[in-house]
C-alpha positions as CSV (number, residue, x, y, z in Angstrom):
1,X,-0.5,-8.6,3.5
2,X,-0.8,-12.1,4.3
3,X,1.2,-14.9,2.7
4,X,0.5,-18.1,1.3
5,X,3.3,-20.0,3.6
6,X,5.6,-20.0,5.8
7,X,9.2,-19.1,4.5
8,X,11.4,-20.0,7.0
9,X,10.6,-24.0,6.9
10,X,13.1,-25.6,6.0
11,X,13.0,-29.7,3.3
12,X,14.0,-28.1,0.2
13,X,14.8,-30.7,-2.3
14,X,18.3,-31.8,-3.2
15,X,17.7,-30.9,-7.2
16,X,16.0,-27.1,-6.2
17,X,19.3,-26.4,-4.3
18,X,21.8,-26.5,-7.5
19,X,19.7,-24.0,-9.2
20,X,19.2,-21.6,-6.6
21,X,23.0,-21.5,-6.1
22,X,22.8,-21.2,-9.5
23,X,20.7,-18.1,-9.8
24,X,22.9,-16.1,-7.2
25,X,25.8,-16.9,-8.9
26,X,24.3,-15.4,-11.7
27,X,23.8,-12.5,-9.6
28,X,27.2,-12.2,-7.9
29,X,28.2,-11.5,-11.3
30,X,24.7,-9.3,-11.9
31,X,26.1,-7.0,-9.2
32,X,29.4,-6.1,-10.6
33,X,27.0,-5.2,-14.0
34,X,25.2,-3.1,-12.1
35,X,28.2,-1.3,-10.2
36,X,29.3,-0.4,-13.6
37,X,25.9,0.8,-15.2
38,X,25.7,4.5,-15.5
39,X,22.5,6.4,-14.1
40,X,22.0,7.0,-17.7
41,X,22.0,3.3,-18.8
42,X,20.0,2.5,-15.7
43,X,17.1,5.1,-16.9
44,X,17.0,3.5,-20.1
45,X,16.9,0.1,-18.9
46,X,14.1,1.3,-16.9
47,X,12.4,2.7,-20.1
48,X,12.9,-0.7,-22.1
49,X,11.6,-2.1,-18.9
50,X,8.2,0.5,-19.3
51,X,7.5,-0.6,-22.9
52,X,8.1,-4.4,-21.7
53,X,5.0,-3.5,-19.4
54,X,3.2,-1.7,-21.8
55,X,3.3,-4.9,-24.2
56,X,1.9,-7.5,-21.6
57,X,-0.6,-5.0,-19.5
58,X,-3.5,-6.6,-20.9
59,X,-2.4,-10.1,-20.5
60,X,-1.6,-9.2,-17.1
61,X,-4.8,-7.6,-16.1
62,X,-6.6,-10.9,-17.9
63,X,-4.6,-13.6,-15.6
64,X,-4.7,-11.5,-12.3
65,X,-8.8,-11.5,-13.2
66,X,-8.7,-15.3,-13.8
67,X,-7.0,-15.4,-10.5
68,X,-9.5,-13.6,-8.6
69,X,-12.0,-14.8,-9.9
70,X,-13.6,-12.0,-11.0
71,X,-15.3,-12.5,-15.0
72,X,-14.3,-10.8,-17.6
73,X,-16.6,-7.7,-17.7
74,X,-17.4,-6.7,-14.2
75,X,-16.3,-3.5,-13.1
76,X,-13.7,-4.5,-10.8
77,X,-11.3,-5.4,-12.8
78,X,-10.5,-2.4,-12.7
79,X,-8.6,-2.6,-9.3
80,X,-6.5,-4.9,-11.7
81,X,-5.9,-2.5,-13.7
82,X,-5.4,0.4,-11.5
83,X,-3.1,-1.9,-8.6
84,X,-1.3,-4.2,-11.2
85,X,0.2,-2.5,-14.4
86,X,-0.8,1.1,-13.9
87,X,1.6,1.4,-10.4
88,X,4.3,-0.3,-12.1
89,X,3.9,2.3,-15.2
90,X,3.7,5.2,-13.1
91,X,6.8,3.9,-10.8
92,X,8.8,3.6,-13.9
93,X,8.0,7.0,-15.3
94,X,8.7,8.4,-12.0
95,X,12.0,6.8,-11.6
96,X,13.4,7.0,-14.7
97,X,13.0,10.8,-14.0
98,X,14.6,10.6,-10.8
99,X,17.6,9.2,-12.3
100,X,18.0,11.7,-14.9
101,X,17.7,14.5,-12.4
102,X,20.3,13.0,-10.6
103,X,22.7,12.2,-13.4
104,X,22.2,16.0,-14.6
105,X,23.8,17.3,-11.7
106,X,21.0,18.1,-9.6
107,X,18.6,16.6,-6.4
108,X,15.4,15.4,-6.6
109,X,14.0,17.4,-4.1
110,X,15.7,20.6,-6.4
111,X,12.6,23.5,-6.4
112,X,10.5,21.8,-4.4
113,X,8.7,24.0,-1.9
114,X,9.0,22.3,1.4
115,X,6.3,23.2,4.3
116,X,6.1,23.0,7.7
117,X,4.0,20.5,9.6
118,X,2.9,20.3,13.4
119,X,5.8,19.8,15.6
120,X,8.9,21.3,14.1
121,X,8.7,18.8,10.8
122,X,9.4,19.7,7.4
123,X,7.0,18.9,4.7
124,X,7.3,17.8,1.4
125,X,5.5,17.8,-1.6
126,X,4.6,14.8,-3.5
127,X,1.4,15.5,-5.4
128,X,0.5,16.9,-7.5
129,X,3.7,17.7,-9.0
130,X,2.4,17.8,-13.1
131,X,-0.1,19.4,-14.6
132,X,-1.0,15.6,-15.5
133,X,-1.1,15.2,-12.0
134,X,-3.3,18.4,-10.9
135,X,-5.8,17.5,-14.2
136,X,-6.3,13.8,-13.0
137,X,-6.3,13.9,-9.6
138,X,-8.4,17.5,-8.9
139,X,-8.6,18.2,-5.3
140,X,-5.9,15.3,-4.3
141,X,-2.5,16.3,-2.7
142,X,0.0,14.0,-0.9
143,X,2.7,15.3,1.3
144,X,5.8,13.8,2.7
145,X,6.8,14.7,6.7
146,X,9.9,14.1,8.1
147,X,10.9,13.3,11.3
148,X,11.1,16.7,13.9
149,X,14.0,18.7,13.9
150,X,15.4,17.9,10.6
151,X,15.8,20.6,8.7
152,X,15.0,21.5,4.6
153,X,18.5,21.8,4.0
154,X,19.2,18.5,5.2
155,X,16.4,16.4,3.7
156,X,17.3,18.3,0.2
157,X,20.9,16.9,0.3
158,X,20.0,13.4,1.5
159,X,17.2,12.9,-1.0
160,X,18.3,10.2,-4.1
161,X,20.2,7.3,-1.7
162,X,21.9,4.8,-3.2
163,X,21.4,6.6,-7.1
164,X,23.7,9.5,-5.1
165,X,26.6,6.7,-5.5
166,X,25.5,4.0,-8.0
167,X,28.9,2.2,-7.9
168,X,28.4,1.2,-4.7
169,X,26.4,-1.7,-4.4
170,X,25.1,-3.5,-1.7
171,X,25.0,-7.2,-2.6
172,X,21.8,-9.4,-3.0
173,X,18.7,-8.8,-2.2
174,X,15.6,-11.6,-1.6
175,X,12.1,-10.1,-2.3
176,X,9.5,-12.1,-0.9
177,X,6.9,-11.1,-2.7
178,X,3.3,-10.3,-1.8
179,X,0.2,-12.7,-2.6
180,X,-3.1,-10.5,-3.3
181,X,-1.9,-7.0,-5.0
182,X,0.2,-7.8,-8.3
183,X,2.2,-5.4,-8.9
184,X,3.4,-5.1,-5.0
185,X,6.5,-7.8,-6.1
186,X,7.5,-5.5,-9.0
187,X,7.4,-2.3,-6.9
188,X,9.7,-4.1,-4.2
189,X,12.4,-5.2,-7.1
190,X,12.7,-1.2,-8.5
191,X,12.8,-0.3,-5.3
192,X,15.9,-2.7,-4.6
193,X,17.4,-1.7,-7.4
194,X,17.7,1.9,-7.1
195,X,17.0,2.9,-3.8
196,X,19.4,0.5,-2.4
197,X,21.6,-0.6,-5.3
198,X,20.8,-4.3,-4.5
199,X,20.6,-6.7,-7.1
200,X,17.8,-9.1,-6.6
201,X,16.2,-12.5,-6.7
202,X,12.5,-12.5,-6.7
203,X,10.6,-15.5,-4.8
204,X,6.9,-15.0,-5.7
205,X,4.2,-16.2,-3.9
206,X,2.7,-19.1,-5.0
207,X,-0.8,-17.7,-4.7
208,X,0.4,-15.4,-8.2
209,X,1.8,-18.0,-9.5
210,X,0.2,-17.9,-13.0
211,X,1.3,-14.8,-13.4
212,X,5.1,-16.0,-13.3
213,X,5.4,-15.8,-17.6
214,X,3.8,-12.2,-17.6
215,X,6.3,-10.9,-14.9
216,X,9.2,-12.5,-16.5
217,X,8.7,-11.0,-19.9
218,X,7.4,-7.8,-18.3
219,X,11.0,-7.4,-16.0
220,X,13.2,-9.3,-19.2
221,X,15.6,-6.1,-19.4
222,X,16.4,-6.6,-15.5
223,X,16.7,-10.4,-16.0
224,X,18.7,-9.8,-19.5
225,X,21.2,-7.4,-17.9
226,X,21.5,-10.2,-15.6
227,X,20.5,-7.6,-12.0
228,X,17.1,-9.9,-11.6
229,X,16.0,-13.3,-11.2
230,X,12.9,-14.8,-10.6
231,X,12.5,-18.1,-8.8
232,X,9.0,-20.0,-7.7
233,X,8.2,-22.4,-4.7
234,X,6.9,-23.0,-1.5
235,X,8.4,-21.5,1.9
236,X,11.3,-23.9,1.4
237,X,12.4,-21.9,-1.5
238,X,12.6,-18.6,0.2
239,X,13.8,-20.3,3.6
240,X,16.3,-21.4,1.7
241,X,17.3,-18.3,0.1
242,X,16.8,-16.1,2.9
243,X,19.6,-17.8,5.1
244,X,22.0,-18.6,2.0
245,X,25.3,-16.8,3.3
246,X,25.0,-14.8,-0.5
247,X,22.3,-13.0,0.1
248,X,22.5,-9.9,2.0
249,X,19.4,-8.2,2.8
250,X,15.6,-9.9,3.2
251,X,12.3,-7.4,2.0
252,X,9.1,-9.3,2.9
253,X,5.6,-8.5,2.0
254,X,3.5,-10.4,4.3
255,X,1.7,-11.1,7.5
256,X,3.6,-10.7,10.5
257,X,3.2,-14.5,11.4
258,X,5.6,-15.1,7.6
259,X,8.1,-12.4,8.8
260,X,8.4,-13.8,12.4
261,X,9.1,-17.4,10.8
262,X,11.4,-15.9,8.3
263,X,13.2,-13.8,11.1
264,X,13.1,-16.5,13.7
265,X,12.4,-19.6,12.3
266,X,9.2,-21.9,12.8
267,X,7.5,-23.6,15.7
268,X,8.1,-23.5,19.3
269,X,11.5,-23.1,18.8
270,X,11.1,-19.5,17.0
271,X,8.5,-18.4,19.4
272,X,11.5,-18.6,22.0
273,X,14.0,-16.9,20.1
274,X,11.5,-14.2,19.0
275,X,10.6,-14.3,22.9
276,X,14.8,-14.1,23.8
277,X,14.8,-11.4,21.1
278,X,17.8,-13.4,19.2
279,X,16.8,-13.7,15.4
280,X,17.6,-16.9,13.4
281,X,18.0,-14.5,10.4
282,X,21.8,-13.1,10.6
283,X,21.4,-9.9,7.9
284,X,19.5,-7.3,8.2
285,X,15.4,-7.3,6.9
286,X,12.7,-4.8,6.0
287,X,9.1,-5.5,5.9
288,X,5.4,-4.1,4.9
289,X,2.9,-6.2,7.1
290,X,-0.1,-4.6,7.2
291,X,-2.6,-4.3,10.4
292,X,-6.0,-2.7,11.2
293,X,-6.5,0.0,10.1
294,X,-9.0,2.7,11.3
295,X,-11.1,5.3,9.6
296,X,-12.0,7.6,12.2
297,X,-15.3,9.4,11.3
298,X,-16.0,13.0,13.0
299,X,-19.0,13.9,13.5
300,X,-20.7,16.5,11.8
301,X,-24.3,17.9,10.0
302,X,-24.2,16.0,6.9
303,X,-26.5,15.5,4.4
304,X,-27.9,12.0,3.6
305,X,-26.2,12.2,0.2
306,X,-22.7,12.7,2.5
307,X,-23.9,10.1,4.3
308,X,-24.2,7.7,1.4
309,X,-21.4,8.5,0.1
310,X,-19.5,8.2,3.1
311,X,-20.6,5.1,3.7
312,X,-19.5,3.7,0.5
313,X,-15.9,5.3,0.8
314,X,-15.4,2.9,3.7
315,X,-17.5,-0.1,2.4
316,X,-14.5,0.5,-0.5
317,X,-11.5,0.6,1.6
318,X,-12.5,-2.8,3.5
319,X,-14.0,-4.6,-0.1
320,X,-11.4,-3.8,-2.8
321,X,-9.5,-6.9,-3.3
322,X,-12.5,-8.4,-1.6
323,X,-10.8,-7.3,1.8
324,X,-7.4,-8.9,0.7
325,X,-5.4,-6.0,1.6
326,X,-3.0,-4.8,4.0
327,X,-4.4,-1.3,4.0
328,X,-7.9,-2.1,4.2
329,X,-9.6,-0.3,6.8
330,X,-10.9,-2.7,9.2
331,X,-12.3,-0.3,12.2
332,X,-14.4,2.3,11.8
333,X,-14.6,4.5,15.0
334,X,-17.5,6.9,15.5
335,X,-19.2,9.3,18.1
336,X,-21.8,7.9,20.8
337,X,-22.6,11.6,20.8
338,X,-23.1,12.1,17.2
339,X,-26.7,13.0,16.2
340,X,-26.1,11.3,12.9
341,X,-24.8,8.3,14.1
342,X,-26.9,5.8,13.6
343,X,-27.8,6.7,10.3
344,X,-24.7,6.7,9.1
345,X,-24.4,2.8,10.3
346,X,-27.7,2.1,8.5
347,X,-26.0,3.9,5.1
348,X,-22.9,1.7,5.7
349,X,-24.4,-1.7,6.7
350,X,-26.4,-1.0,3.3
351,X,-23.4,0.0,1.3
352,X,-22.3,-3.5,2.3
353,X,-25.0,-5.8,1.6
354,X,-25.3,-3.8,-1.8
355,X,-21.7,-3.5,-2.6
356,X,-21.4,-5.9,-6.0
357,X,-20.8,-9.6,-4.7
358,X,-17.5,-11.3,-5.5
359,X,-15.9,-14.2,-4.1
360,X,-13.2,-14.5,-1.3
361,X,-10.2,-15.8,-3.8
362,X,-7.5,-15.6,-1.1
363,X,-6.6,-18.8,0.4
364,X,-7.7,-19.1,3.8
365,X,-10.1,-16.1,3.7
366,X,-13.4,-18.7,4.7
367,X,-12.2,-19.9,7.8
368,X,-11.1,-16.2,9.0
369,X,-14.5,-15.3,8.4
370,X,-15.8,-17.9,10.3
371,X,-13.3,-17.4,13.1
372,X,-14.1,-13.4,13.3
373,X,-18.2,-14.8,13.1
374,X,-17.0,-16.9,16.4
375,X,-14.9,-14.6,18.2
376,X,-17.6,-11.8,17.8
377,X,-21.3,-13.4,18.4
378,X,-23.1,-10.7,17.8
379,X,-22.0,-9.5,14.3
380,X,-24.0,-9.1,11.8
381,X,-23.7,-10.9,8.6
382,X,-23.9,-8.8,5.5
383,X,-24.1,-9.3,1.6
384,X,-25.2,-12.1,-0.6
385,X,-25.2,-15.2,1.4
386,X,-23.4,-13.9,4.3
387,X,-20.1,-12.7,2.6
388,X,-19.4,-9.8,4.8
389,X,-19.4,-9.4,8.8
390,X,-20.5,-6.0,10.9
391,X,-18.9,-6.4,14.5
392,X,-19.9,-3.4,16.6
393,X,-17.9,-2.9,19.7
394,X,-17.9,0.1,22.5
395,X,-15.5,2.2,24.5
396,X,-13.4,-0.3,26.6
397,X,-13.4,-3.5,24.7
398,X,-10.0,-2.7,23.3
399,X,-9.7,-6.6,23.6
400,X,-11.7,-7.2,20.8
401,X,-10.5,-9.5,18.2
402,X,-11.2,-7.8,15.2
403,X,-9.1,-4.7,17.0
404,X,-5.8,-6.6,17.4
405,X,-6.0,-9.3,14.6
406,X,-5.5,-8.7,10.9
407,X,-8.1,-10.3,9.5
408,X,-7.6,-10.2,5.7
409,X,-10.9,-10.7,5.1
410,X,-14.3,-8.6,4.7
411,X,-14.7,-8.0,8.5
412,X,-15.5,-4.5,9.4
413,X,-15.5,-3.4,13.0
414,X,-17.8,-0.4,14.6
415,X,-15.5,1.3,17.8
416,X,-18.1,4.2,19.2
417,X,-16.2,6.0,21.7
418,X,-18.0,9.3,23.3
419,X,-17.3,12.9,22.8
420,X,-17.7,15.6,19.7
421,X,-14.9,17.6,18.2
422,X,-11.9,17.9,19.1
423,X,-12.7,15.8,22.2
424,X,-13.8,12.7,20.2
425,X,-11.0,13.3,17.3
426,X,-8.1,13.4,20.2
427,X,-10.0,10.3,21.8
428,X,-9.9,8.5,18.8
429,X,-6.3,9.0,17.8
430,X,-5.2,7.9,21.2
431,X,-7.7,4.9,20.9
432,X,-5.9,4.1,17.7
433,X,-2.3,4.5,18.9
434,X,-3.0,2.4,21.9
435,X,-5.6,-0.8,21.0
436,X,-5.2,-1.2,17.4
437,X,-2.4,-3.3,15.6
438,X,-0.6,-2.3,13.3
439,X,0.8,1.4,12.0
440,X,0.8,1.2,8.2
441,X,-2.6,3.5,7.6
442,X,-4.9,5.5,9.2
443,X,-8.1,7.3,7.3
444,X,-10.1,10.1,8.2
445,X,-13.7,11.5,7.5
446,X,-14.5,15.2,8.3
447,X,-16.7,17.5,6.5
448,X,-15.1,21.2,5.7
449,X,-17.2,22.9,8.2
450,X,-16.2,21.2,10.7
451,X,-12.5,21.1,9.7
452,X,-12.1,24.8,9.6
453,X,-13.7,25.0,12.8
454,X,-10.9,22.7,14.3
455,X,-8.2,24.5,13.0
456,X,-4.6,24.0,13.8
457,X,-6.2,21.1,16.5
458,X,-6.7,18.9,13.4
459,X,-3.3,18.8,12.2
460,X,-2.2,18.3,15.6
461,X,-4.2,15.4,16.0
462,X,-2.7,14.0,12.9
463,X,0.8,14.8,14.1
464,X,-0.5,12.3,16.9
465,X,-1.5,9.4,15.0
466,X,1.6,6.8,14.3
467,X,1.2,5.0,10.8
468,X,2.9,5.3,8.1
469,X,0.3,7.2,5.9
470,X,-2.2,8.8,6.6
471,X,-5.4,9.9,4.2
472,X,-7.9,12.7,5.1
473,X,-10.8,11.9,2.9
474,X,-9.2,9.7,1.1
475,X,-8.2,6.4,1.2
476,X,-4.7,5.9,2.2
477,X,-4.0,3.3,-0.9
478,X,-3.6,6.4,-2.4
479,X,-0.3,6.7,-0.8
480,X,0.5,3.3,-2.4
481,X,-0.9,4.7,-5.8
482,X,1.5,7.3,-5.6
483,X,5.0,6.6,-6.8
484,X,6.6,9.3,-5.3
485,X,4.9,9.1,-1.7
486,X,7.3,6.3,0.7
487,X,4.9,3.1,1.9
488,X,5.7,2.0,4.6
489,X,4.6,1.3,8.4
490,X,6.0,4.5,11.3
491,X,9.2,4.4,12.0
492,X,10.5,2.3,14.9
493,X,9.7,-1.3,14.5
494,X,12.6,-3.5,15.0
495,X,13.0,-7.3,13.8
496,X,12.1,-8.4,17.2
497,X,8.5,-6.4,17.2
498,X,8.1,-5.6,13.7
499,X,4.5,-4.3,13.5
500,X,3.6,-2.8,10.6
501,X,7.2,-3.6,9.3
502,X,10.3,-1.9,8.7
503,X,11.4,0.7,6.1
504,X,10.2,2.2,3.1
505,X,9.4,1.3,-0.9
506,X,8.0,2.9,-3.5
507,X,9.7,6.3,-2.8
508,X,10.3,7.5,-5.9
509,X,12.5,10.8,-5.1
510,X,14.5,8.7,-2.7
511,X,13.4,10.8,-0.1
512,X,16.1,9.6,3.4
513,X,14.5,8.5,6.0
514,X,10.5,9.7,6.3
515,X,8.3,9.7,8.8
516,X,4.9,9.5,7.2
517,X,2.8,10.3,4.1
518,X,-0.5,12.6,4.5
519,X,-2.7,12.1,1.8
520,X,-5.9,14.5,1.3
521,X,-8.7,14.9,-0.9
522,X,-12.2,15.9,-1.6
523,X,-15.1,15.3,1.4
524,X,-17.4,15.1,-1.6
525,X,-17.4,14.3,-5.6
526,X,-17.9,16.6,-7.9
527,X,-20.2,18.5,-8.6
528,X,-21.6,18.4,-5.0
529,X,-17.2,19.4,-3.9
530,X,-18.1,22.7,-5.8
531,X,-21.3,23.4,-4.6
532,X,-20.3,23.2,-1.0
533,X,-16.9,25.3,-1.0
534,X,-14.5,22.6,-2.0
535,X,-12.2,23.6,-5.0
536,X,-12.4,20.0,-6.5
537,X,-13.3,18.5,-9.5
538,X,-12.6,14.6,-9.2
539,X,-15.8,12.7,-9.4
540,X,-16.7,9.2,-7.6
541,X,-13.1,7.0,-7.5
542,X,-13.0,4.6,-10.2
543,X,-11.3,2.8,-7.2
544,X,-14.8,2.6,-5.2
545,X,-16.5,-0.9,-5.3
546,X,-19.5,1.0,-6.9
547,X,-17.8,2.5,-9.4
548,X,-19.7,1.2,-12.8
549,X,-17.1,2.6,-15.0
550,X,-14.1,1.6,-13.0
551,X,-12.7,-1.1,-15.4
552,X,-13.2,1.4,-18.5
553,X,-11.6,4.2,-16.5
554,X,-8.6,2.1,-15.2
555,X,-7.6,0.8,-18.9
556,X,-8.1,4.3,-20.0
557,X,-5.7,5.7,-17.2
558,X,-3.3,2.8,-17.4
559,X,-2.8,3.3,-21.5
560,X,-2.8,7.2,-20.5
561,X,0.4,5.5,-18.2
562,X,1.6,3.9,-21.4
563,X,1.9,6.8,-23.7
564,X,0.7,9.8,-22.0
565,X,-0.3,12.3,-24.1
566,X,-3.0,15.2,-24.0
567,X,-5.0,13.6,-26.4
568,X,-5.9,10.4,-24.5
569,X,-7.2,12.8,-21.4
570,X,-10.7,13.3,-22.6
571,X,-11.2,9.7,-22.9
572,X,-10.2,9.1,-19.5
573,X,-12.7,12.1,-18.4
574,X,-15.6,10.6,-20.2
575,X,-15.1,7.0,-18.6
576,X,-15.0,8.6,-14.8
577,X,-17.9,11.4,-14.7
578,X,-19.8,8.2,-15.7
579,X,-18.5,6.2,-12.8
């Protein structure tokens, strides 16, 4: 994710000052409140806080539209839908039960049936875990895996973190919250809240800022009970508030360039502590920064409707949010040796200049266009009026721009590496591991034939890749989607060299410390999943870019959110077979 400025700057004005001290004041006292509310008063503040969403969804959608630009009955407002109230809904509904499992007695992670993954890891399930969940989301599972050699037993026990002792708090938390996705800075507050018992002041970025009256009245039973507050401004704002000796923990959602700033100050002068490894920042900071992210595409006999399809699967996961994303795809790496390749680039460089045009809303997104154009001669422009750029690289130019800089912008990269099978998959995952930035997602494409025919080498190979989530046809903003799958970049980063970033959110069975998400689904839609051996039913995404029925479908799922019930169900059907 990128943000809109700098938050370690310093010049913030002599009247801002008195209120911020103000606000965490306020929430000195917030946190005693909250050491003394019950895991049954905190699920029904949560639930107040659910019908508080429910009231301004469609005020919400209508700003974050006006936002983006995008007019009022184009299809994609439904990513506003589906990425704005609908994850906070579902995140709610998924916590609140967390917390009543815990207060009756019992874990989170109670009956579940753990697995076992490639390398000694335990696996856990995520989705589906309701018969909501297997209805809506036919031939879509998500599973967490740990870290090796921890055992079931272990993970079991662990699982609910701070809700396992709610009367110990940790202090204040700053949320720094994210620019393009809207309900990103919402997630990060519950997350907090629950996970990590901090109270929290909320800085939002002033690219959101219009939607600053929605979120208050959409979070007033956290600001009433006095464990939120919500403050706006520049970077001097949340420089300020990141180094006030009151707050105790910094979550950022941004590039890595904001984080560094935040963690070492600006300029020269925090280039050479970042270099010294001593951070300007004295408490301890997570982060989700984002990176490039590669699909990796095996190669296999697939039919030109695959090929299609395929092609509009990853024209999705770099367009949605008109490339705006941290976990947009941003390489796609294919086979030399594949018979099918160049096909497949024709499908996708169409799938492109077809996709439905929409306007780069995110500040700065021009000039990184430009600059990617500049660093990469030879792409090739696609869509209306030259909105989207093709850069097509080969084995050994792991130097590449678009390969070690987030671009957040609709630049796609081409990687062709040789081999087949096995051979290319391994080659592609060490490709990955080693040139490209970043380790929050990783996506890939392989037909069922040739996944059965891998075997047990396919799972090793995903064993191998280090992000944070990883999707096998699907997209991995699925993982986000899903409240009880952890977000976050592969374990390891440090302030000093913080990737991807550091730690977890969304997480909504507190699993203790992850490794990764794996997120799978369908090759094909249905009825063509059927028809070749897949036991799916889930037609096109209403996520996809081509979706025409994706701003109907996301309404109907997000009032399904509100107030599910099996009666709203069909609706929801009928909207997505028509997508």
């Amino acid at each position: 994710m990128t943000a809109a400025a700098p938050e370690g700057s310093t010049g913030t004005t002599a009247g801002e000052v008195p209120a911020l001290d103000t606000v965490l004041a306020e929430l000195a006292e917030g946190e005693r409140r909250w050491a003394a509310t019950s895991l049954a008063e905190r699920g029904a503040l949560l639930t107040r806080v659910h019908a508080a969403v429910r009231a301004e969804s469609e005020t919400w959608v209508r700003v974050a539209s006006r936002i983006k630009l995008l007019p009022d009955d184009s299809p994609l407002v439904g990513e506003e839908w589906l990425s704005g109230p609908y994850s906070l809904l579902t995140s709610l509904a998924a916590l609140t039960r967390t917390l009543r499992t815990i207060d009756s007695g019992h874990g989170p992670l109670d009956g579940a049936e753990f697995g076992q993954a490639p390398g000694g890891r335990v696996s856990v399930p995520v989705l589906p875990l309701t018969i909501q969940d297997r209805l809506l989301l036919n031939g879509f599972s998500a599973e967490v895996w740990m870290p090796p050699r921890v055992d079931a037993d272990t993970v079991r026990r662990r699982a609910g973190l701070g809700a396992l002792r709610p009367e110990r708090t940790t202090g204040i938390g700053l949320v720094l919250g994210a620019g393009n996705i809207t309900s990103i800075a919402p997630l990060d507050v519950l997350y907090e809240l629950v996970a990590h018992n901090r109270v929290v002041v909320l800085k939002l970025n002033p690219v959101l800022g219009e939607l600053e009256p929605v979120y208050r009245r959409a979070l007033a039973p956290l600001v009433e009970h006095g464990v939120l507050r919500i403050v706006t401004g520049g970077g001097d704002v949340g420089g300020y508030l990141a180094h006030h000796p009151d707050v105790a923990h910094v979550h950022i959602t941004g590039s890595l360039a904001t984080h560094d700033v935040v963690a070492f100050g600006p300029g020269e002068e925090g280039r050479s502590r970042k270099a010294a490894g001593t951070p300007l920042l004295d408490k301890p900071m997570t982060s989700e920064l984002g990176g490039v992210s590669p699909v990796i595409v095996v190669p296999g006999a697939w039919s030109a409707a695959d090929l299609r399809y395929q092609a509009e699967h990853i024209a999705t996961q770099r367009l949605h949010n008109s490339g705006h994303n941290c976990i947009a795809s941003q390489m796609v790496v294919v086979s030399g040796d594949w018979p099918q390749r160049e096909a497949f680039l024709g499908h996708l460089r169409e799938a492109l200049r077809t996709a439905p045009a929409r306007s780069a809303w995110y500040p700065g997104s021009a000039d990184r266009l430009a600059g990617a154009a500049r660093s990469h001669p030879g792409a090739e422009w696609q869509g209306a009026e030259g909105s989207r750029l093709l850069v097509g690289i080969g084995d050994g130019d792991a130097a590449a721009e678009v390969a070690t800089t987030e671009y957040f912008a609709p630049v796609l990269g081409v990687l062709t590496l040789p081999g087949r099978g096995a051979e290319f998959l391994d080659r592609a995952v060490e490709t990955a591991n080693r040139d490209l930035f970043g380790t929050l997602g990783a996506n890939i494409v392989i037909d069922p034939v040739t996944l059965k025919r891998l075997g047990p080498a396919f799972d090793r190979a995903v064993a191998e890749l280090r992000y944070g989530t990883v999707a096998v046809n699907a997209w991995t903003a699925l993982g986000f989607l899903t409240a009880t799958a952890p977000w976050g970049a592969f374990p390891g980063h440090t302030v000093a060299d913080a990737g991807s970033g550091i730690g977890v959110v969304h997480n909504a069975l507190l699993i203790d410390a992850p490794e990764r998400t794996v997120v799978r689904g369908p090759f094909r839609p249905f009825p063509r999943s059927v028809a070749g051996g897949e036991l799916a039913l889930f037609p096109k995404p209403p996520w996809f870019v081509t979706a025409r029925t994706a701003a109907l479908t996301g309404r109907r799922l997000t009032r399904l959110a509100m107030r599910p019930s099996w009666v709203r169900m069909p609706a929801v059907f009928s909207s997505a077979y028509r997508a």
